[in-house]
MIKE-935500 format. One line per 4 residues: number of its first residue (from 0); for each residue x, y, z of C-alpha. Coordinates in steps of 0.02 Angstrom, whole numbers, plus 32768, in hexadecimal, padded with zeros to 4 digits. Example, Ala and Ser with C-alpha at 12.3 -4.5 7.8 and 13.67 -1.06 7.14 Angstrom:
BEGIN
0 = 8267/7F1F/8186  82AC/7FCB/8165
***
This chain:
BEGIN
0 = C9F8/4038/3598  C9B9/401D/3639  C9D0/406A/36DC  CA6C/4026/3755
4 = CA40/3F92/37BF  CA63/3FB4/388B  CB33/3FAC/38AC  CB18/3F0C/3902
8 = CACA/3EBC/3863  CB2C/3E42/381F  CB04/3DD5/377E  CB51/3D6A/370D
12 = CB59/3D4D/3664  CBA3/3CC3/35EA  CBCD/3D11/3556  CB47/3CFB/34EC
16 = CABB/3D09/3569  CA8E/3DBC/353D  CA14/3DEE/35AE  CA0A/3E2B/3652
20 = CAA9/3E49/3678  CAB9/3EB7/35E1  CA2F/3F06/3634  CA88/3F30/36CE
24 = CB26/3F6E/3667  CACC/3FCF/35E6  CABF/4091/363B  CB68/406B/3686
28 = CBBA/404C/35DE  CB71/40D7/357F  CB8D/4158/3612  CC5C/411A/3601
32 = CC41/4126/3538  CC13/41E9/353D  CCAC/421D/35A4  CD32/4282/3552
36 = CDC2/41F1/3577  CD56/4155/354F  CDAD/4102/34D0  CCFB/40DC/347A
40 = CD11/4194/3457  CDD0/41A3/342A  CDED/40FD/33C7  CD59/40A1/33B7
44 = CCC9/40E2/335C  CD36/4157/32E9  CD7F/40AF/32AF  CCDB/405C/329A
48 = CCAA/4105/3246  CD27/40ED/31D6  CD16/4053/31A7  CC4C/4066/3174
52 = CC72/40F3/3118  CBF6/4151/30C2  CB3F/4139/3100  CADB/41AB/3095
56 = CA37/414E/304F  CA66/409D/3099  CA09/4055/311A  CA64/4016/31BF
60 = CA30/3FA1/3231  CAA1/3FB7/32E2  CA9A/3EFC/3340  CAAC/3F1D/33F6
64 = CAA1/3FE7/33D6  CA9A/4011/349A  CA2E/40A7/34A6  CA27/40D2/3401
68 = CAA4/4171/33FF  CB22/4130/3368  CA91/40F4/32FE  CA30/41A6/330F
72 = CAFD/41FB/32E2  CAEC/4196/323F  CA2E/41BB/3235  CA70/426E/3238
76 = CB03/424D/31B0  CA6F/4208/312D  CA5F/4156/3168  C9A0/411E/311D
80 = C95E/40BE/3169  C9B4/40C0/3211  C983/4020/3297  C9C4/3FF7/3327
84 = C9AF/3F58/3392  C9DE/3F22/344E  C9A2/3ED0/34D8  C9AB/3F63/355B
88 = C90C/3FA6/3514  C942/405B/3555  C96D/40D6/34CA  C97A/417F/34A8
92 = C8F5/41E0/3465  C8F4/41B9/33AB  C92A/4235/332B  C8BA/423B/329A
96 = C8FD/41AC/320E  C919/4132/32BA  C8D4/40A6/32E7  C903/404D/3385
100 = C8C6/3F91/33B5  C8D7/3F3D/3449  C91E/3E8E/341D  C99D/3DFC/343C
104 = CA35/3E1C/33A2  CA52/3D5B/33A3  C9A4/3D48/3323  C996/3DE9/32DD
108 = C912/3D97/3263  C8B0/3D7D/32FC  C89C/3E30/332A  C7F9/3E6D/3312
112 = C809/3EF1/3293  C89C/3EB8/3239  C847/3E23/31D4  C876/3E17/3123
116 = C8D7/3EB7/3127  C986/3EDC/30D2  CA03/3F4A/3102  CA99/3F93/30B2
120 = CB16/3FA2/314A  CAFF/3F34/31EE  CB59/3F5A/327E  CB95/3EE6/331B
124 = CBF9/3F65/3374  CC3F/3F22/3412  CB95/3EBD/341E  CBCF/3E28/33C0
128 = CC0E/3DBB/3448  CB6B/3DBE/34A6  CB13/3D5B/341A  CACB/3CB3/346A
132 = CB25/3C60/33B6  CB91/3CC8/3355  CB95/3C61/32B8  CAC7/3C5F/32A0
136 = CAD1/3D16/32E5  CB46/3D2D/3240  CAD2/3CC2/31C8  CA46/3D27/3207
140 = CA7F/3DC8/31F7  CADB/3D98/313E  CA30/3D70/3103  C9F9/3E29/3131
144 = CA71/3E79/30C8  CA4E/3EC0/3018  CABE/3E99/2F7E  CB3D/3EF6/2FA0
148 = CB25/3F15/3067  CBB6/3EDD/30EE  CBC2/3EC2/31A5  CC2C/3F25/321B
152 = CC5F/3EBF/32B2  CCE3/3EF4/333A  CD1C/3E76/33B9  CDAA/3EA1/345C
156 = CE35/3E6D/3431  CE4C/3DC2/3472  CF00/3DDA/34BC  CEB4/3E5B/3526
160 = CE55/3DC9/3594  CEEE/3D5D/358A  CF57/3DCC/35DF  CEE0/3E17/3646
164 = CEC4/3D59/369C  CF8E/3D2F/368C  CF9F/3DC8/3706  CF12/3D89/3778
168 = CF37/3CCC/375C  D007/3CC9/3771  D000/3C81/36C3  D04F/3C92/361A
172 = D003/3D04/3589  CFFA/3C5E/3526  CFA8/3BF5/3596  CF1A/3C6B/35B4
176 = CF0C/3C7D/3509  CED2/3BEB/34D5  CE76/3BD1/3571  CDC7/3B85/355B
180 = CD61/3B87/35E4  CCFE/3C36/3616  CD42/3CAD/3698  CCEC/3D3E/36F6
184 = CD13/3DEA/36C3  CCD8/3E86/370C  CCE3/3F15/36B3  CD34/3FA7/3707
188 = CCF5/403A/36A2  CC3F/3FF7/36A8  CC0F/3FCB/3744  CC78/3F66/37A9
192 = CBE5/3F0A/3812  CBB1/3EB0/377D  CC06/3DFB/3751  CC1A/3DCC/3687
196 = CC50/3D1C/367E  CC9B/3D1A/35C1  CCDF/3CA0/3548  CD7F/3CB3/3510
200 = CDA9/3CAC/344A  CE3E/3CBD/33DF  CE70/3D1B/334C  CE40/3C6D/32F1
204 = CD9B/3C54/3346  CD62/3CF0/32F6  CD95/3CC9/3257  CD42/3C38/3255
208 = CCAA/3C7C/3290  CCA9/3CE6/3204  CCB7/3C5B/3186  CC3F/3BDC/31DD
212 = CBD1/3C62/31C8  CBDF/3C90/30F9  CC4D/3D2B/3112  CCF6/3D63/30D3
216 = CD5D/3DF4/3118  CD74/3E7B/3099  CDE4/3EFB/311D  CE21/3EE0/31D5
220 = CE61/3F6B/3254  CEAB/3F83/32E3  CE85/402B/331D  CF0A/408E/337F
224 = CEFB/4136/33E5  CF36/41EA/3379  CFD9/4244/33AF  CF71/42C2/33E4
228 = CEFD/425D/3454  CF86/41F5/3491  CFD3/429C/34CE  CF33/42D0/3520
232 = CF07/422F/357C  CF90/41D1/3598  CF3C/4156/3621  CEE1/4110/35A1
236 = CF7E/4116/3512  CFBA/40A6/35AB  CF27/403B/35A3  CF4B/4010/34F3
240 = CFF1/3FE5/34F3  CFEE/3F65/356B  CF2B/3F07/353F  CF11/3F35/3493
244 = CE80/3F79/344D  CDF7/3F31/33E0  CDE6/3EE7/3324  CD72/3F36/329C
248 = CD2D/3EC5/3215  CCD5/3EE6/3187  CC86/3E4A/314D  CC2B/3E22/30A7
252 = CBCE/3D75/306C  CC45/3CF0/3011  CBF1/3CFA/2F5B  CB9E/3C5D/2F38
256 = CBF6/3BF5/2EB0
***
């Protein structure tokens, strides 16, 4: 990642434009990601953890893998080979078994270095939505995977944004819903001088990203907070119950017929 812009910086970002103001973003994110209540850290990645299962021998590619830490913890748990790509360019110093590229996740066949490779396990975690074109994003990264490889991809839950903007807006739940047209969001956590402007999506704009792009869901989850981490940090059990979480996929290729 890189460092913080000033607090008067301000930029903005359609989602799908994944470049600067990732930049600006990046440290901000990853220094909310390490603290003990971050729900990254409490509900997040043990979900996507989960869900990937075991690593040992497979290689992993990490789309959008921030500074690299996640990708050297699965490096660690026997991931070979382990890569990681994002367009911050600032990473952690790279265990051995890591390799970390500086590219745009929206053509990972562009990426120099990643050319004609295969992986067993590719991983859009929380990056997804920055992707210039999801569907070709999709295609692209489908035609990285190995026989029997998949794609782990989380996405916010979408009624999160919906009532986030019915609060702000006067509105309805419904009616922001299915909204269309982009709205700025500023994430709270991150760094508050820094504008997104996103797109919103539906549950069924995902899915039909997925098939547009060759892919079929083979399991879903919602991820929810423990008793005992509920009981610990309640703020943030209170965070969940009224926006939601996010979604983990994991998403293999439609066999050809």
């Amino acid at each position: 990642m890189v460092e913080g812009h000033s607090a008067r910086h301000t930029a903005d970002l359609a989602d799908g434009d994944s470049s600067r103001p990732w930049q600006a973003l990046a440290s901000g994110y990853e220094r909310a990601r390490t603290r003990e209540d971050s729900l990254d850290r409490l509900v997040e990645w043990p979900a996507q953890r989960a869900m990937l299962g075991d690593v040992t021998g497979l290689a992993v590619l990490d789309a959008g893998c921030g500074n690299g830490a996640k990708l050297a913890q699965l490096a660690g748990e026997g991931a070979t080979p382990a890569v990681g790509v994002d367009i911050s360019g600032s990473f952690i110093a790279p265990p051995p078994g890591v390799q970390l590229l500086e590219g745009d996740l929206s053509d990972l066949a562009a990426v120099p270095g990643l050319a004609g490779r295969r992986f067993d396990r590719i991983l859009f975690l929380q990056s997804f939505g920055y992707a210039a074109d999801g569907v070709e994003a999709l295609r692209t990264a489908r035609a990285m995977l190995t026989e029997d490889g998949f794609i782990l991809l989380t996405r916010t839950q979408p009624v999160r944004y919906a009532i986030e903007r019915a609060e702000q807006n006067g509105t309805t739940l419904g009616e922001e819903y299915f909204a269309t047209e982009s709205f700025a969001y500023r994430h709270r956590s991150w760094d508050e001088q820094v504008t997104l402007t996103k797109r919103p999506y539906t549950m069924s704009d995902l899915l039909n990203t997925f098939s547009a792009a060759g892919l079929w869901i083979e399991a879903a989850a919602e991820p929810r907070m423990t008793d005992d981490a509920a009981a610990r940090h309640p703020h943030k059990q209170a965070v969940l119950n009224k926006y939601l979480g996010i979604l983990v996929f994991r998403l293999r290729p439609i066999p050809h017929r």
